[in-house]
VOGU-3710 file (C-alpha; in Angstrom, 3 decimals, decimal comma):
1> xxxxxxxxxx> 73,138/-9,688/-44,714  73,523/-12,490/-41,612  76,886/-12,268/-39,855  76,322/-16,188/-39,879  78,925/-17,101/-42,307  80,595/-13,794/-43,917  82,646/-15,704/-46,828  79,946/-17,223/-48,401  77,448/-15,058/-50,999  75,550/-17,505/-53,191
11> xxxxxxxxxx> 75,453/-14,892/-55,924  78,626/-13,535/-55,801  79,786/-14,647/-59,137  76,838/-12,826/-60,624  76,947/-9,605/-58,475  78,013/-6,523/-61,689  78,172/-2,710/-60,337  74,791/-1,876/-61,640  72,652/-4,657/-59,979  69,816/-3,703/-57,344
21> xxxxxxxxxx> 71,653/-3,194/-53,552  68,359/-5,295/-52,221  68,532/-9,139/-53,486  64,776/-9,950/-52,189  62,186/-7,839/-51,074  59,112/-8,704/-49,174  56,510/-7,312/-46,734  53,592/-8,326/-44,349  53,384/-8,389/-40,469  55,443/-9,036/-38,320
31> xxxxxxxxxx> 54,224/-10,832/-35,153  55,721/-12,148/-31,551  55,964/-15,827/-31,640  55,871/-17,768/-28,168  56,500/-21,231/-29,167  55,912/-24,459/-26,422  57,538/-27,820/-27,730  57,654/-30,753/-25,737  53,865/-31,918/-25,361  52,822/-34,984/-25,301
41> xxxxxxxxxx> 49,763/-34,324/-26,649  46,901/-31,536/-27,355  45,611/-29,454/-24,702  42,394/-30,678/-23,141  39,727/-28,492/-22,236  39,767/-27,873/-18,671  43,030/-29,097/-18,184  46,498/-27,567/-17,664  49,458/-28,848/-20,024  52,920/-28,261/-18,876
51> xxxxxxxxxx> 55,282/-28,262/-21,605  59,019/-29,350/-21,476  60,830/-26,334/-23,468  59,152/-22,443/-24,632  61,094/-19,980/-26,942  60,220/-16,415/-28,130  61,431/-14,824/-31,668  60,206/-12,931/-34,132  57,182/-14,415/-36,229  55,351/-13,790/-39,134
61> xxxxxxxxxx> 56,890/-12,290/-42,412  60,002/-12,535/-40,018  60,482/-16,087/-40,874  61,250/-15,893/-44,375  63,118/-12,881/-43,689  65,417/-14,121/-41,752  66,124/-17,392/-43,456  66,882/-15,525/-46,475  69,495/-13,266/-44,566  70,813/-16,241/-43,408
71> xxxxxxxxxx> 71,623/-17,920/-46,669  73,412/-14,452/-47,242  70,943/-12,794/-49,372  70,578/-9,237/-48,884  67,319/-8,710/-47,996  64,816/-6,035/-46,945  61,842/-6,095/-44,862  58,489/-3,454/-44,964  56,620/-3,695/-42,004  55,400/-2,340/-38,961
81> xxxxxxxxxx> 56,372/-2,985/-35,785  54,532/-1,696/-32,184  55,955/0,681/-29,773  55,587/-1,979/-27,202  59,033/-4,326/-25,882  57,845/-6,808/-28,441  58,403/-4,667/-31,318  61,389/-3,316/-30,168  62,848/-7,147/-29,597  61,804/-8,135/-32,772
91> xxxxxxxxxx> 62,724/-4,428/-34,524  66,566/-4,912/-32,917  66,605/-8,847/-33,724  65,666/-8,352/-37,156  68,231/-5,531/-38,001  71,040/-5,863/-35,640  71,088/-9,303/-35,145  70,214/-10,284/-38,980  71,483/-7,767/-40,810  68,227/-7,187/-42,435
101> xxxxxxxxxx> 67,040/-3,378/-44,006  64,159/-2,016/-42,121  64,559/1,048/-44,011  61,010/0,700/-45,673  59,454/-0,467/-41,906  58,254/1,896/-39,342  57,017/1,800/-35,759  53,576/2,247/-35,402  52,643/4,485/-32,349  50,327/3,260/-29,799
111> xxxxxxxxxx> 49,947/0,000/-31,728  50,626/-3,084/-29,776  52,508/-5,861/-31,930  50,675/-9,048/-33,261  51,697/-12,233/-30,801  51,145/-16,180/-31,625  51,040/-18,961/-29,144  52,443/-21,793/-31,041  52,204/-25,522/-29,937  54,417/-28,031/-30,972
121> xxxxxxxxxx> 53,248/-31,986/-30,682  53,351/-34,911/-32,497  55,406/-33,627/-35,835  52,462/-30,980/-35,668  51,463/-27,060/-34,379  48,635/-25,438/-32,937  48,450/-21,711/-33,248  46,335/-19,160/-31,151  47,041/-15,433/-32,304  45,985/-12,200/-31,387
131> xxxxxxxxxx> 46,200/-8,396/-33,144  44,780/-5,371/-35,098  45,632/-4,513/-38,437  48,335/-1,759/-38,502  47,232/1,708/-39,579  48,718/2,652/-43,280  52,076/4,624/-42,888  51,573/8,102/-43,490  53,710/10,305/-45,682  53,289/8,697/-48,776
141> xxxxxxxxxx> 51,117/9,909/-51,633  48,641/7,212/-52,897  49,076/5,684/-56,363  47,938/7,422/-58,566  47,726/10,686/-57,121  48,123/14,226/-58,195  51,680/15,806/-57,451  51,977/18,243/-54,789  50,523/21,351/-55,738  53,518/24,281/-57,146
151> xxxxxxxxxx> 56,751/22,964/-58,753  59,621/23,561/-56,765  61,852/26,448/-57,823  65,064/25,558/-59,680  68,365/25,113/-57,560  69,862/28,570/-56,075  66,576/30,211/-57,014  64,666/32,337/-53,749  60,627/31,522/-53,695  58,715/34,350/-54,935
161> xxxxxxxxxx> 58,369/37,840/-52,615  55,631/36,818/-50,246  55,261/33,509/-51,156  56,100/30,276/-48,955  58,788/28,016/-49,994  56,980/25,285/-51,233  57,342/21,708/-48,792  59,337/19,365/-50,062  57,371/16,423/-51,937  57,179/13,459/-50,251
171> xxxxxxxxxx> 59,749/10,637/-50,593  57,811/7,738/-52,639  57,547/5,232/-50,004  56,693/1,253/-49,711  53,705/0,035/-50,431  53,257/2,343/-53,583  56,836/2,189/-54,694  59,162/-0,944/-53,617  62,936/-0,823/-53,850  64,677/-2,331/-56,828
181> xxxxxxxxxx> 65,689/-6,033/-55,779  66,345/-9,286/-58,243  63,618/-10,741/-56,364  60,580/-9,885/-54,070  58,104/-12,601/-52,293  54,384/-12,341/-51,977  51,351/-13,763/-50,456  48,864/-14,671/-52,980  45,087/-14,023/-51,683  41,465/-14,108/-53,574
191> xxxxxxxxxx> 40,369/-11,297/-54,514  43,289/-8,918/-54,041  46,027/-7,656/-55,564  49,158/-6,185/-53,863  50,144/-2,872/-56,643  53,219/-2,805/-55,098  53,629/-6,549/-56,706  53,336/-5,557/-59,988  55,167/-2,326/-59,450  58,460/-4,848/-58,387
201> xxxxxxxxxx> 57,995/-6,558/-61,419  57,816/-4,122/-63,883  61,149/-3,005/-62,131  62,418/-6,624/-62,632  62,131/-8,282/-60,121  61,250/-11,977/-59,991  57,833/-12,429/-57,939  57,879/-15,994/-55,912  54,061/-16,445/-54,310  52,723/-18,890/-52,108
211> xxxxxxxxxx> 49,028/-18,870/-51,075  46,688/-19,272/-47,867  43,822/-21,398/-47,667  40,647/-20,323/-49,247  37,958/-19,557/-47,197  35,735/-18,518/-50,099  36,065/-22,350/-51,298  36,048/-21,101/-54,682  39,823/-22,035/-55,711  40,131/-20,107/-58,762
221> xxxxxxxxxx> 43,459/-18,984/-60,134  41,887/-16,750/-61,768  41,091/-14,928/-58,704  44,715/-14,452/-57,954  45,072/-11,606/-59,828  48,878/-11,342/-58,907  49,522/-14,827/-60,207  49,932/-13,017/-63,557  53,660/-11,800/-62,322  54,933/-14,475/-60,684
231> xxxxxxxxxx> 57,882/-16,159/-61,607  57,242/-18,877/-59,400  54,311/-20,014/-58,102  54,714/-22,193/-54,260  51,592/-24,197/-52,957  51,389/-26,981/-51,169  49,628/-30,522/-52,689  46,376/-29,797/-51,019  46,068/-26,046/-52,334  47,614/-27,312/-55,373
241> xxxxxxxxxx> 45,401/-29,556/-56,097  42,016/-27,975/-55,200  43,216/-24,836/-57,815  43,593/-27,322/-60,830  40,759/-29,958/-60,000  42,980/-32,385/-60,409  43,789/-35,496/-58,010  47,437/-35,584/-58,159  50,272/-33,578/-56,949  52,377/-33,800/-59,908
251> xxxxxxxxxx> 49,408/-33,671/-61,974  48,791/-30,139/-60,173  51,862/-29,023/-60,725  52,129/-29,610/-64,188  48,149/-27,770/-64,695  50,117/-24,987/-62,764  53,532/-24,828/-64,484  50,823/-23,786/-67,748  50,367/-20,368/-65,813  53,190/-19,442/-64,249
261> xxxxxxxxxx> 57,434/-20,276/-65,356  57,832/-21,980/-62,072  55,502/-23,941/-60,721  56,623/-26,078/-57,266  54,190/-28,303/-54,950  55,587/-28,725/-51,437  54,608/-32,470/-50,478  55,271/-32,296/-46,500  57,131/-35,594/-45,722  57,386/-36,485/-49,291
271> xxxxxxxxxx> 59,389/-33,756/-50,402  58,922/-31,146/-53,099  58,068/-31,341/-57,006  58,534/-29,013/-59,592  57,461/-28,358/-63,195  59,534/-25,453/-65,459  56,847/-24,304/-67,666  59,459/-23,009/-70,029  61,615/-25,728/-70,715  59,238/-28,916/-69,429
281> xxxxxxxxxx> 62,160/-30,024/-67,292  60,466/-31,188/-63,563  62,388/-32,903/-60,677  61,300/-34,329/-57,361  63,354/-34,363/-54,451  62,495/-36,733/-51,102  62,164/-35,101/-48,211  64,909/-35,562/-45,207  64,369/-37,335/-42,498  64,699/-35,825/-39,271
291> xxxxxxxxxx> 63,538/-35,487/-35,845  61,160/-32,844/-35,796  61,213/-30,507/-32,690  58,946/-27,730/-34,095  57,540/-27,198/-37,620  56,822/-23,654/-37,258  58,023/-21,750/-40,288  59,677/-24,543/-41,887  57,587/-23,523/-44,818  58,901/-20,468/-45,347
301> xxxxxxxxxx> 63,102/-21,940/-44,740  61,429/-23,839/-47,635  61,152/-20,792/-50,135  63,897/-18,825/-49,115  65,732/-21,897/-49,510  64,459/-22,311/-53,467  64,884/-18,452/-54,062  68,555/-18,278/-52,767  68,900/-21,361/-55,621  66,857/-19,891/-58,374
311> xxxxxxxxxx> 68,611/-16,474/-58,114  72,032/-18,148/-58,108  70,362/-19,861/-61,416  71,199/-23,269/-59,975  69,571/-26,734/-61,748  65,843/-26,825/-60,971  67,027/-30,129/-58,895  69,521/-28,683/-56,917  66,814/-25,826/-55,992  64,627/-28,417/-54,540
321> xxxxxxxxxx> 67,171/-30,242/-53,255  68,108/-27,436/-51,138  64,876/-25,738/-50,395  64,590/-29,522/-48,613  67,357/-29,183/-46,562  67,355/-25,958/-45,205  63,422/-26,658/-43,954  64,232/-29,937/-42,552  67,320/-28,395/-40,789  65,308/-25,719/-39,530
331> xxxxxxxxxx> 62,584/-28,170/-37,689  65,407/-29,467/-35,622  64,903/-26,414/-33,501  62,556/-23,924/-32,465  61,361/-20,581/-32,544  60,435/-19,746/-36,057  62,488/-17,221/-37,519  65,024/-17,916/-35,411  65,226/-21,824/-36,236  66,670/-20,790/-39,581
341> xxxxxxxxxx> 69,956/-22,358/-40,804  72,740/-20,825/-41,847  76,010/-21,908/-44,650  77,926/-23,068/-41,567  74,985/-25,750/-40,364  74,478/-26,643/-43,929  78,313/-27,395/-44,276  78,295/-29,106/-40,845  75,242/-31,341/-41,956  77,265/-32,289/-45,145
351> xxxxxxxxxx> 80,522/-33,088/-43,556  78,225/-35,412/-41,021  75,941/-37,158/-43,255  78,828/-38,055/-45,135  80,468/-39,918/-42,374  77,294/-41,862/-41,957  78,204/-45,606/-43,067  74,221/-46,657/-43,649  74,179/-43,840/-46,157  72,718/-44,747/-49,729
361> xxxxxxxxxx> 74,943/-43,538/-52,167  72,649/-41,805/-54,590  70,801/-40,004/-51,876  74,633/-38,628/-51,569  74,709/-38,260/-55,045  71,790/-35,631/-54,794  73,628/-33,132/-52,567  76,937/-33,577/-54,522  76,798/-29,832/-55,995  76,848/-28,757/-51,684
371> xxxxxxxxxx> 80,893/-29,713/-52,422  81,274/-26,472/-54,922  79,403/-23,914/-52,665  80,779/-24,820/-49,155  84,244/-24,574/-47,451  86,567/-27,066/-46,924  85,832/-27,289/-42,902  82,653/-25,950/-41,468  83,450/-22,822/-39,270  81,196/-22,219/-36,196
381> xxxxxxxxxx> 79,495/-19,128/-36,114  76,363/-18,940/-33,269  73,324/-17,810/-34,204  70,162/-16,395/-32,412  68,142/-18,676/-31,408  64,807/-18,503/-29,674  65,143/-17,723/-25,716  62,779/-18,568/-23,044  61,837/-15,084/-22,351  62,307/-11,411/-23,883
391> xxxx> 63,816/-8,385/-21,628  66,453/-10,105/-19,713  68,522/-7,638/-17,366  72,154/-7,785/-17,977
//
């Protein structure tokens, strides 16, 4: 859990004795992010850009990671990480500075970590990345397979004259068996399924999924073969839309809320809209205006922001309402993971935008239920953010 604001726990009226010690649960690489903001414009070919301001943090799966920890969800990470200074900066920011279980990550040998170049200009980001795939961790039996071979002998009891004591079987380990959490987050792709996905929600968790482009240009749902345990399905208008052949955001949502409980379309600068499939309820929230230093990972504030609402069972409005906030907050800095907000920028946004005299009163209105989950007077508490350079001397 984030040191960022220690008194608040969005789901501490619904924390009982026997509930999962893991609140969300979610995997994928993890990869050093080198983010330049302040150009005025695309690089040219054969040209050198200068830009006004560069950050490094963690990138990747990192992002939603640590927004969740932020929002004070307890939250666990699998991945691997290189043996290189890059995966020990991001290893130590991710658990010491976060607060975030790497219990199911390891460090991967010889294996350099994953880096993106990120460019910020013009409300947008250009990406160049580089890395390998990480080698499987080893130690784990695959699913499906046989146990080890010999039972082991009952407690107290000596192995057999002349026979080896058997070796201890292998502790089940991520991918093939994930930790018990309320929730887990996944990244939807064609053609292939995650079994650790379905594995978390047969243990009951609540799967939230968004989804990558699709290079196949096929945009089938029925492709997505984990769509079939999501809770809560995340795409954005474009992806919506091309999945459901229809023309319309809402539209799309609506096709989408008819296979899955939770179906949300992020609409960039127009906000968010969302369908319950269950009830029929759907809401729309505006997006906030701000000045945008870097996008990067705003997406991802985005979900964390709508799963620390759903899991506190908040009104499908005040979700989106939220998962708004947090992302736009998050854009006024950069660095990725590290651009996250915490409870204590969230209160100090509240206490400011109230103060605001131009301020239309039912925009107000739709952040009212912010008076019930923050304190009184917003506390400062500093968090990481993205530094120029990794490895500093002290």
């Amino acid at each position: 859990m984030s040191t960022d604001t220690p008194g608040i726990d969005p789901l501490q009226a619904l924390r009982a004795p026997r509930d999962p010690a893991c609140d969300v649960f979610l995997t994928g690489p993890v990869f050093l992010d080198i983010i330049f903001t302040g150009l005025d414009s695309a690089p040219v070919r054969g040209t050198e850009s200068w830009a006004r301001g560069m950050g490094s943090s963690p990138g990747g799966v990192a992002n939603m990671a640590t927004a969740l920890a932020r929002l004070g969800l307890h939250t666990s990470l699998a991945a691997a990480f290189g043996d290189d200074h890059y995966g020990e900066y991001c290893w130590d920011a991710l658990e010491q500075g976060e607060g975030i279980d790497l219990s199911m990550s390891h460090t991967v040998p010889g294996w350099h970590s994953p880096v993106t170049v990120s460019m910020a200009y013009e409300g947008e980001r250009t990406m160049v990345s580089h890395g390998h795939e990480a080698p499987a961790p080893t130690g784990a039996a695959p699913t499906g397979a046989a146990a080890p071979t010999g039972a082991a002998p009952a407690a107290g009891a000596a192995p057999a004259a002349g026979t080896p004591a058997p070796a201890p079987a292998p502790t089940p380990a991520f991918p093939h068996c994930p930790p018990r959490a309320r929730a887990a987050i996944a990244s939807l792709a064609p053609g292939r399924g995650e079994p650790w996905v379905a594995a978390a929600a047969r243990n009951g968790a609540l799967i939230f999924a968004d989804v990558g482009w699709d290079e196949t240009g096929r945009w089938d749902l029925d492709a997505l073969p984990d769509l079939a345990h999501c809770e809560a399905f995340l795409p954005n208008a474009e992806e919506a839309m091309r999945y459901t052949r229809t023309d319309c955001p809402r539209a799309a949502a609506h096709a989408l809320a008819e296979r899955v409980p939770l179906a949300v379309v992020t609409l960039g600068a127009e906000g968010a809209y969302a369908v319950d499939g269950r009830t029929g309820v759907a809401a729309a929230v505006p997006a906030i205006e701000v000045e945008a230093l870097d996008p990067t990972g705003a997406g991802d504030v985005f979900v964390a922001g709508f799963v620390t609402g759903t899991l506190a069972d908040w009104p499908l409005a005040d979700r989106l309402a939220f998962a708004g906030l947090t992302a736009a907050l998050s854009v006024q800095e950069f660095g990725g993971s590290l651009s996250a907000p915490g409870w204590a920028e969230v209160a100090a946004w509240w206490q400011l935008i109230r103060t605001c005299a131009d301020q239309d009163p039912a925009a107000l209105e739709r952040y009212a239920f912010l008076d019930d989950l923050l304190p009184t007077t917003a506390r400062a508490w500093p968090l990481r953010r993205a530094v120029p350079t990794i490895g500093f001397r002290q």
